[in-house]
Short mmCIF file of the C-alpha atoms (twelve columns), coordinates in Angstrom:
data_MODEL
# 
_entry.id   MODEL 
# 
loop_
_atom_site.group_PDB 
_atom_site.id 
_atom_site.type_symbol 
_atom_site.label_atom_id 
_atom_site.label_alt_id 
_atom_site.label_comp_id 
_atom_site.label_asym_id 
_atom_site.label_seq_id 
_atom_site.Cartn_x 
_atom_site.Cartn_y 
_atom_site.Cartn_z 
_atom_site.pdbx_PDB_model_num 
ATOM 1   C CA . UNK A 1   14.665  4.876   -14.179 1 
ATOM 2   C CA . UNK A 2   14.786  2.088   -11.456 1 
ATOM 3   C CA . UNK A 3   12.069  -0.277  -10.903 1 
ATOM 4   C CA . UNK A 4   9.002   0.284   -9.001  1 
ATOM 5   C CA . UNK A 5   7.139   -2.241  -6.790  1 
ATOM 6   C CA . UNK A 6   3.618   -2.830  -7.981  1 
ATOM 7   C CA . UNK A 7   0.891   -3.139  -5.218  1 
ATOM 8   C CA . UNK A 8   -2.927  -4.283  -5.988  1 
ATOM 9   C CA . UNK A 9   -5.467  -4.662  -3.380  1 
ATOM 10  C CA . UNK A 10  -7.650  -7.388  -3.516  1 
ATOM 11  C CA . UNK A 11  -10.796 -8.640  -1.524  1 
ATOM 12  C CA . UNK A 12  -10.732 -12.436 -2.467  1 
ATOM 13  C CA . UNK A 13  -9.475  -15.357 -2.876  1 
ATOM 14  C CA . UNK A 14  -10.364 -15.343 -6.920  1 
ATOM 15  C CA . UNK A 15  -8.221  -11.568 -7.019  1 
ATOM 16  C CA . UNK A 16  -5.748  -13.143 -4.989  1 
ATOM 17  C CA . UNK A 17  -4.998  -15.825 -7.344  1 
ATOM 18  C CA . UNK A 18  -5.707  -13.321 -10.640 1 
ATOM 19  C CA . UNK A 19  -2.903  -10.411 -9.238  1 
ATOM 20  C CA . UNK A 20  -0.218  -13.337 -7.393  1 
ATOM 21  C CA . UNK A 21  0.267   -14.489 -11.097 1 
ATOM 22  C CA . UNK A 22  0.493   -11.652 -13.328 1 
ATOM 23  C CA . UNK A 23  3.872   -10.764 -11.041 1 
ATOM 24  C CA . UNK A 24  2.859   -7.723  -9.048  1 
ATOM 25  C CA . UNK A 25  5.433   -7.642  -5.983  1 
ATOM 26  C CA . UNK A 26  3.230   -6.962  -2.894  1 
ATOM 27  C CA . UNK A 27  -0.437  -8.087  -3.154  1 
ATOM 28  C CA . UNK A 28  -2.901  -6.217  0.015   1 
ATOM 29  C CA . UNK A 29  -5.710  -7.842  1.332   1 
ATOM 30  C CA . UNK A 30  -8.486  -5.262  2.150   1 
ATOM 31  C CA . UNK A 31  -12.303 -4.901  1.752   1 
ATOM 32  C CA . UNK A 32  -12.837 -1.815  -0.181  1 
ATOM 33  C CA . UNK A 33  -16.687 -1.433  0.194   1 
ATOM 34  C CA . UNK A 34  -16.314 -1.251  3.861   1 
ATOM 35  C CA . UNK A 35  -13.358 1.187   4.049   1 
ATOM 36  C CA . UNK A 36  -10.256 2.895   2.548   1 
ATOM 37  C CA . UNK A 37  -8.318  0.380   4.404   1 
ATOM 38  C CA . UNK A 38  -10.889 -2.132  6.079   1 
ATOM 39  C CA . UNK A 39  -9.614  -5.640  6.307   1 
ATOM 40  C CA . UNK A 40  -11.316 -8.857  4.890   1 
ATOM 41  C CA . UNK A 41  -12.539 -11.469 7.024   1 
ATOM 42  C CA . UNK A 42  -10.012 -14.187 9.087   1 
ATOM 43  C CA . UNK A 43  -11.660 -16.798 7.158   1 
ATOM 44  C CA . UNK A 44  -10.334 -15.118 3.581   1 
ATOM 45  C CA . UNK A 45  -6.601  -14.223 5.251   1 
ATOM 46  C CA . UNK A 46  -6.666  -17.875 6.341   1 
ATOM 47  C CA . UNK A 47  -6.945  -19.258 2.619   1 
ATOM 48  C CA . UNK A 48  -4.518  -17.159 1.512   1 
ATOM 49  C CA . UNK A 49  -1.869  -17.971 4.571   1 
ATOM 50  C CA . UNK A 50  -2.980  -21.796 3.053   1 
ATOM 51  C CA . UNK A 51  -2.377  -20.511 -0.884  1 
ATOM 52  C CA . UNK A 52  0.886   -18.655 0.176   1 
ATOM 53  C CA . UNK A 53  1.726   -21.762 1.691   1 
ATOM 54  C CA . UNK A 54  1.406   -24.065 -1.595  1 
ATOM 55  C CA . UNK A 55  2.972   -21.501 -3.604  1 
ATOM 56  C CA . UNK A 56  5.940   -21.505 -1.096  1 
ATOM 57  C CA . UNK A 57  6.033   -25.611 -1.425  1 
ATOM 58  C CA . UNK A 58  5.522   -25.431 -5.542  1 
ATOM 59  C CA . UNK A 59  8.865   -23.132 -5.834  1 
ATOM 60  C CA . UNK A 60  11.036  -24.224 -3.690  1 
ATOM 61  C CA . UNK A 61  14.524  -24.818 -4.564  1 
ATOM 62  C CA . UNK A 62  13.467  -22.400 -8.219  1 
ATOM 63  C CA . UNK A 63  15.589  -18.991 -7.380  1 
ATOM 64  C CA . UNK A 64  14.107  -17.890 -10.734 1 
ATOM 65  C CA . UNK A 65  10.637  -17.413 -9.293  1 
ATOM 66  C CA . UNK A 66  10.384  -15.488 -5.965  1 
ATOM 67  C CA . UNK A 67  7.516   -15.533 -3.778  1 
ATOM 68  C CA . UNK A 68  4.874   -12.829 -3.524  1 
ATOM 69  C CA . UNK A 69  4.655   -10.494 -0.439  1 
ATOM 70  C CA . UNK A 70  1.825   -10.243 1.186   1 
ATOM 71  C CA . UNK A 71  0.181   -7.102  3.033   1 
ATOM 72  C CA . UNK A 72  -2.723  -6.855  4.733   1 
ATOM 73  C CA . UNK A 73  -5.416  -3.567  5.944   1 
ATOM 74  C CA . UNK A 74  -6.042  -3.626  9.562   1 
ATOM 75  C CA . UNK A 75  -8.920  -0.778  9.464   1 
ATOM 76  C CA . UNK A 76  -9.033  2.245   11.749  1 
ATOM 77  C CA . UNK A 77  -8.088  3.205   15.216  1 
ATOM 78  C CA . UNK A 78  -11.257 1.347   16.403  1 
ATOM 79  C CA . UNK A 79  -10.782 -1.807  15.119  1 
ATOM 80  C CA . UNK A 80  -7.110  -2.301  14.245  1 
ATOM 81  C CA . UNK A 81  -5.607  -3.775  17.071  1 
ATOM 82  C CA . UNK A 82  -7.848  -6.666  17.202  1 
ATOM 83  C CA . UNK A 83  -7.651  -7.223  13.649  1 
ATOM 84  C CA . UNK A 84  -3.686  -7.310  14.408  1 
ATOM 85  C CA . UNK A 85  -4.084  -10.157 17.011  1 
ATOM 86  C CA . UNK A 86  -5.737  -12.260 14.322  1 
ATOM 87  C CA . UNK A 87  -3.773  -11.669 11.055  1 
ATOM 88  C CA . UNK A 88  -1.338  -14.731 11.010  1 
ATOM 89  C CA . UNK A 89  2.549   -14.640 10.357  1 
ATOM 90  C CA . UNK A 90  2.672   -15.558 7.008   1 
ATOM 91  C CA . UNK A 91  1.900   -11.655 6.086   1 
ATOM 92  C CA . UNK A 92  4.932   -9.467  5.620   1 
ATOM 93  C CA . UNK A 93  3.356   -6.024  6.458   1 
ATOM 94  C CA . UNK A 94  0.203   -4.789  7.861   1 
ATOM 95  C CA . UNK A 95  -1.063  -1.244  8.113   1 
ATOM 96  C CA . UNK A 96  -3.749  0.471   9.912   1 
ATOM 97  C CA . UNK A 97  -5.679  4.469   8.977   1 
ATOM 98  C CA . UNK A 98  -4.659  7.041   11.295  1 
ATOM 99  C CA . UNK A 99  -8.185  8.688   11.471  1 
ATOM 100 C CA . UNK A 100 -8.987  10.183  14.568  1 
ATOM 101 C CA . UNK A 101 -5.132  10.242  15.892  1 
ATOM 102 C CA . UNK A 102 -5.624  14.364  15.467  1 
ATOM 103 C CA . UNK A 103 -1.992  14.319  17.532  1 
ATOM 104 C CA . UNK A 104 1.563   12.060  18.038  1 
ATOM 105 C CA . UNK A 105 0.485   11.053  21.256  1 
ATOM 106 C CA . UNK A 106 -2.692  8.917   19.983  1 
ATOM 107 C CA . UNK A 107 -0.895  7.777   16.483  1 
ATOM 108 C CA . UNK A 108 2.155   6.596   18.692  1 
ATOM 109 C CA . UNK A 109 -0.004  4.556   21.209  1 
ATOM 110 C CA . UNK A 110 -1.940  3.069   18.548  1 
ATOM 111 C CA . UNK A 111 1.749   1.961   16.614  1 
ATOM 112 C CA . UNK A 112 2.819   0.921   20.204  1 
ATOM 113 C CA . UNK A 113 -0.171  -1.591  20.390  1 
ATOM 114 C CA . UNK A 114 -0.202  -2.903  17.016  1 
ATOM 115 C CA . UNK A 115 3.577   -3.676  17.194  1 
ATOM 116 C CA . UNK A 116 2.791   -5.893  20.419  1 
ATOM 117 C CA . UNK A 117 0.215   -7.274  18.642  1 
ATOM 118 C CA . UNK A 118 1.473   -8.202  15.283  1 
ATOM 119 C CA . UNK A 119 3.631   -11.621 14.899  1 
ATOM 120 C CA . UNK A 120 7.620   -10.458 14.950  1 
ATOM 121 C CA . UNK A 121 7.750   -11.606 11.055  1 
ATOM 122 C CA . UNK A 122 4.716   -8.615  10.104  1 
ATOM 123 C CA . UNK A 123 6.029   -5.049  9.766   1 
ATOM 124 C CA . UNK A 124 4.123   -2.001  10.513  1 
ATOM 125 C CA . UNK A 125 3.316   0.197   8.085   1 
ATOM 126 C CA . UNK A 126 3.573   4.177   8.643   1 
ATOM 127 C CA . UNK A 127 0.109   5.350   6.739   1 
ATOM 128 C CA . UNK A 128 -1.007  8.742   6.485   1 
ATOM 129 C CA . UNK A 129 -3.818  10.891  4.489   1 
ATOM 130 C CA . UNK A 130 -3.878  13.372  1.545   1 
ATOM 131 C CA . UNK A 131 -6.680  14.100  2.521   1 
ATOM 132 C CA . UNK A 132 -6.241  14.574  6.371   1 
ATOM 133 C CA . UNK A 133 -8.275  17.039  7.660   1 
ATOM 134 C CA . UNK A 134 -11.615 14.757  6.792   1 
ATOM 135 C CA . UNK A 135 -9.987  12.408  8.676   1 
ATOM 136 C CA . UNK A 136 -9.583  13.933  11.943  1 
ATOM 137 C CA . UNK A 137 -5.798  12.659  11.361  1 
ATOM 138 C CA . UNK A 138 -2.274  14.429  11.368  1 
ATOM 139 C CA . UNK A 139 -0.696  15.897  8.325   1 
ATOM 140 C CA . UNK A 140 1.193   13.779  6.008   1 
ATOM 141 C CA . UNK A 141 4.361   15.229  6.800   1 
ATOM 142 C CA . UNK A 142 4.006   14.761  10.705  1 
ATOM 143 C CA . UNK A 143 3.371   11.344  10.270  1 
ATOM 144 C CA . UNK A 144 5.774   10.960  8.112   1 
ATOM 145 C CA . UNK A 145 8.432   12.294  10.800  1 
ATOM 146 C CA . UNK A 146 7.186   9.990   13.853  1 
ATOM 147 C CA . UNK A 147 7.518   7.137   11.812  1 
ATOM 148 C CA . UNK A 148 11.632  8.236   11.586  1 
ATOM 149 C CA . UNK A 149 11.009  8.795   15.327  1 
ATOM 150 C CA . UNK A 150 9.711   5.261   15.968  1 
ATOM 151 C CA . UNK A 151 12.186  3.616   13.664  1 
ATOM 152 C CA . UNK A 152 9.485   2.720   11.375  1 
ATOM 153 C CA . UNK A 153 10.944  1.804   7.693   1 
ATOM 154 C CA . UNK A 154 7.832   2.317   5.456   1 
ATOM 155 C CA . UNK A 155 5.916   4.460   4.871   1 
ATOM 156 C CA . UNK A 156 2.158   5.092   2.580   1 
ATOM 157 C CA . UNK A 157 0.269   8.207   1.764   1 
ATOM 158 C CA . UNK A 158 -3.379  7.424   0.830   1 
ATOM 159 C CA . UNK A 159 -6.943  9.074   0.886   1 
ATOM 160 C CA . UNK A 160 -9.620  8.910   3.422   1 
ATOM 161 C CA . UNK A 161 -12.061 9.394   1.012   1 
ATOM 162 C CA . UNK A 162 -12.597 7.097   -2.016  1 
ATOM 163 C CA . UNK A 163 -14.753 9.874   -4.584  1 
ATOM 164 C CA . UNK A 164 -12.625 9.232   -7.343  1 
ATOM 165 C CA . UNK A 165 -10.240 12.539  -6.132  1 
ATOM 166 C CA . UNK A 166 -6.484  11.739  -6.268  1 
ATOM 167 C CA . UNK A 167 -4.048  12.227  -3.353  1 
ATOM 168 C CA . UNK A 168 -2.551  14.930  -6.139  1 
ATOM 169 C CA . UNK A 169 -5.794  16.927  -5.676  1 
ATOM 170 C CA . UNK A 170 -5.649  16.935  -1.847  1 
ATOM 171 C CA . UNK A 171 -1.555  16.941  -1.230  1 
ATOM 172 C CA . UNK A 172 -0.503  18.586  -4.564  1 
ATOM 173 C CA . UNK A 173 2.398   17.664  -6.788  1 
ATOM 174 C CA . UNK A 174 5.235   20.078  -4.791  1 
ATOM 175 C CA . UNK A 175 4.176   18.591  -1.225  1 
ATOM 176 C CA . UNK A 176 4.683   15.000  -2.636  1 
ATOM 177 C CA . UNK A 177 7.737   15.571  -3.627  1 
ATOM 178 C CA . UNK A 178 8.580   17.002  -0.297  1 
ATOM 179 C CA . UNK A 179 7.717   14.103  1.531   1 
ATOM 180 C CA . UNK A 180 9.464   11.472  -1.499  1 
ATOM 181 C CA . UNK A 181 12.364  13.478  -0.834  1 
ATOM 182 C CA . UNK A 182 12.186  13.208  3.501   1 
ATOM 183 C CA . UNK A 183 11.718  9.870   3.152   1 
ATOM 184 C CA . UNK A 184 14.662  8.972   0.598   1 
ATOM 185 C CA . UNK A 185 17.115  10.853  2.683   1 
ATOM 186 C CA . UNK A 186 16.043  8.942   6.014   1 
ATOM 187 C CA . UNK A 187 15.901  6.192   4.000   1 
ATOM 188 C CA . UNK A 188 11.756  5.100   4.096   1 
ATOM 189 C CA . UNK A 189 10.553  2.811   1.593   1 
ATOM 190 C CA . UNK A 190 7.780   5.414   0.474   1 
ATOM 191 C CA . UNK A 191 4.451   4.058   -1.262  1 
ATOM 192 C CA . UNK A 192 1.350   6.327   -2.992  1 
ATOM 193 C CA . UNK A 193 -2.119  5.045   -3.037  1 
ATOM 194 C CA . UNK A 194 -4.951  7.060   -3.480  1 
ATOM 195 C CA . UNK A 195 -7.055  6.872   -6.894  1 
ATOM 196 C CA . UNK A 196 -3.741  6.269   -8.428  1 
ATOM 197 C CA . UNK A 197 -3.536  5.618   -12.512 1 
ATOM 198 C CA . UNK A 198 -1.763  6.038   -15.034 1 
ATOM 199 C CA . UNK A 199 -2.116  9.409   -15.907 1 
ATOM 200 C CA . UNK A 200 -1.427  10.299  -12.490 1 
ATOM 201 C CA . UNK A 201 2.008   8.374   -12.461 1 
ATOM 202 C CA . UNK A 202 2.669   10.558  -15.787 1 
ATOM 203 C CA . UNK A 203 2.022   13.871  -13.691 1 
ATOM 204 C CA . UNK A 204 4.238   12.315  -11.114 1 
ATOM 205 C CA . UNK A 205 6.987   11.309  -13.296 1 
ATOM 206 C CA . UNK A 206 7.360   14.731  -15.224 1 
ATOM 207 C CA . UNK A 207 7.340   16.378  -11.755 1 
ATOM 208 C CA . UNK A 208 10.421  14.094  -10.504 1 
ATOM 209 C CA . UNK A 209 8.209   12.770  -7.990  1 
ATOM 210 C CA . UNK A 210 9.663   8.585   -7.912  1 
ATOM 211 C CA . UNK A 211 8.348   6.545   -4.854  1 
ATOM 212 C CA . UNK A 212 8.908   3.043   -4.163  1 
ATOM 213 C CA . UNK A 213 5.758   1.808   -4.420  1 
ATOM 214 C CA . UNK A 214 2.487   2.682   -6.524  1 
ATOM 215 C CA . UNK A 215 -0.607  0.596   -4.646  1 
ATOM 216 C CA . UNK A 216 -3.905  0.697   -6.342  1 
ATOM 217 C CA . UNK A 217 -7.074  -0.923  -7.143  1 
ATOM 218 C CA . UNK A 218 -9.755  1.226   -8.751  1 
ATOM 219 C CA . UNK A 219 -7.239  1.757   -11.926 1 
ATOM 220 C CA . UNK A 220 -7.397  -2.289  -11.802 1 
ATOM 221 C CA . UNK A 221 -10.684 -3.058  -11.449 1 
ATOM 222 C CA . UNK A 222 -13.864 -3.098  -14.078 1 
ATOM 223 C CA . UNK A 223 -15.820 0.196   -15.025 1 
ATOM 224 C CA . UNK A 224 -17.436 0.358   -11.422 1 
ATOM 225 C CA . UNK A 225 -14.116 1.006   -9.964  1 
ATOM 226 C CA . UNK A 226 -12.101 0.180   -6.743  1 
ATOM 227 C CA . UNK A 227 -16.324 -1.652  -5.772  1 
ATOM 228 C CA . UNK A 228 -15.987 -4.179  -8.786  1 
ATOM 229 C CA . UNK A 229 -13.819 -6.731  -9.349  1 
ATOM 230 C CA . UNK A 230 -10.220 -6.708  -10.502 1 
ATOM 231 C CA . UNK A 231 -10.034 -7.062  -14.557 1 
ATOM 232 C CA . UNK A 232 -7.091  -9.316  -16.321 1 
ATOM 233 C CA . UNK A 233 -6.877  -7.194  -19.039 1 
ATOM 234 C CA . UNK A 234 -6.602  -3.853  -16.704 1 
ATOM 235 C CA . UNK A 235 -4.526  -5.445  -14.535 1 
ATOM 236 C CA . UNK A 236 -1.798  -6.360  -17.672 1 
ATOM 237 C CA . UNK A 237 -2.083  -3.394  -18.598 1 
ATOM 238 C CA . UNK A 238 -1.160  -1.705  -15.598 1 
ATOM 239 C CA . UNK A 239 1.883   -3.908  -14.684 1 
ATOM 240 C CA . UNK A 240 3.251   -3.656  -18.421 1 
ATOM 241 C CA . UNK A 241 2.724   0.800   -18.113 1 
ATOM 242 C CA . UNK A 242 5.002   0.293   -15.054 1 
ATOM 243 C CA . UNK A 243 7.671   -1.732  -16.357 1 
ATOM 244 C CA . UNK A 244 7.897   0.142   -19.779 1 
ATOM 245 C CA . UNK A 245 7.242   3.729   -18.016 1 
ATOM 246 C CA . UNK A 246 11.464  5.004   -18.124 1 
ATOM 247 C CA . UNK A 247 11.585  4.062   -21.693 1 
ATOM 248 C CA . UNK A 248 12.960  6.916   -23.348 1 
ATOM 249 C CA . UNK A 249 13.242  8.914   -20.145 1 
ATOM 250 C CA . UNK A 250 16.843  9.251   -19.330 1 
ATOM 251 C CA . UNK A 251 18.930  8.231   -16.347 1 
ATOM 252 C CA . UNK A 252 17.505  11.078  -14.471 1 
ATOM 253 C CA . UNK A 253 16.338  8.749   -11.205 1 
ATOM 254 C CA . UNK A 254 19.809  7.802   -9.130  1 
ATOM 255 C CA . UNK A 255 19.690  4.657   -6.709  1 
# 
């Protein structure tokens, strides 16, 4: 089975620092009691564009250790594109809820802005939601199609609502593995969020359901969930499940 990137949202500087060293690939900047994807504040993305920065200077010249990627929540239709205009360059992707885009013709202008509005280094992020109808947002599988029709290359399925229900409860296992398989052939980098954990990546794996990308933070976080902080040990323990997940399971995933 081929490896998986590892996303973990975090709210803070202090997360930032915990999840950039224990090796997860892609670390998202969002604050989760505001919103399924609200951003932080400028001040917070402007430590971290310093931190990235040190990190960058600290490794230079050591091909051994590669530099984390950063992402970064924008928020809704309401509030995205000025969140865009602030983010700075040093973040690699940036994505923003499609709630209230009930058609193409609002998700596309909203995609149209942020582009424009986003430094040339930060690339959009196609997101839709399990849970769409309590969104007032498109169905996955439309979104997932405009982003092939705008030439967008990744792509994240998440939940509007954060009441500890999986995207597997709202999308279902065969649907998932409808869109995994769209997106492979067009070639979409293809992410899950959504009260993801480990027993859900189980269901996922027996169903031959293999995105790119698992992106989480409640299954990460202390006993409160996604609204406390991150915890070392649950963090560990989440990166090690991912890397030792195949074990035993057969070639059965092809590149």
């Amino acid at each position: 089975m081929a490896d998986v990137d590892s996303l973990v949202s975090v709210r803070d500087l202090d997360e930032f620092d915990l999840v950039t060293h224990a090796g997860v690939s892609i670390v998202d900047l969002k604050d989760p009691s505001l919103g399924p994807l609200s951003p932080t504040s400028e001040k917070i993305w402007e430590l971290v564009e310093k931190r990235s920065h040190n990190h960058a200077s600290l490794n230079a010249g050591n091909e051994s250790r590669s530099s984390v990627l950063l992402s970064a929540a924008l928020g809704e239709r309401n509030e995205a594109v000025a969140a865009a205009r602030l983010l700075p360059r040093c973040f690699q992707f940036a994505k923003a809820g499609p709630s209230d885009c009930s058609d193409r013709f609002q998700l596309d202008a909203l995609w149209k802005e942020l582009r424009i509005s986003l430094h040339s280094e930060t690339e959009l992020v196609a997101v839709a939601y399990a849970d769409w109808q309590l969104a007032n947002a498109m169905k996955p599988m439309e979104i997932l199609r405009l982003a092939v029709d705008q030439g967008l290359d990744r792509f994240l399925i998440d939940t509007f609502t954060k009441d500890g229900r999986s995207l597997i409860d709202f999308v279902g296992l065969e649907e998932l593995g409808r869109l995994q398989r769209f997106a492979a052939d067009h070639q979409l980098w293809f992410a899950m969020a959504g009260s993801i954990n480990q027993s859900e990546v189980e269901r996922l794996d027996q169903a031959g359901v293999w995105p790119d990308c698992y992106a989480v933070r409640g299954a990460v976080c202390g006993c409160e969930g996604r609204s406390s902080a991150i915890s070392r040990d649950r963090l560990i323990q989440w990166q090690d499940f991912l890397r030792t997940r195949g074990a035993g399971m057969g070639a059965d995933r092809l590149n």
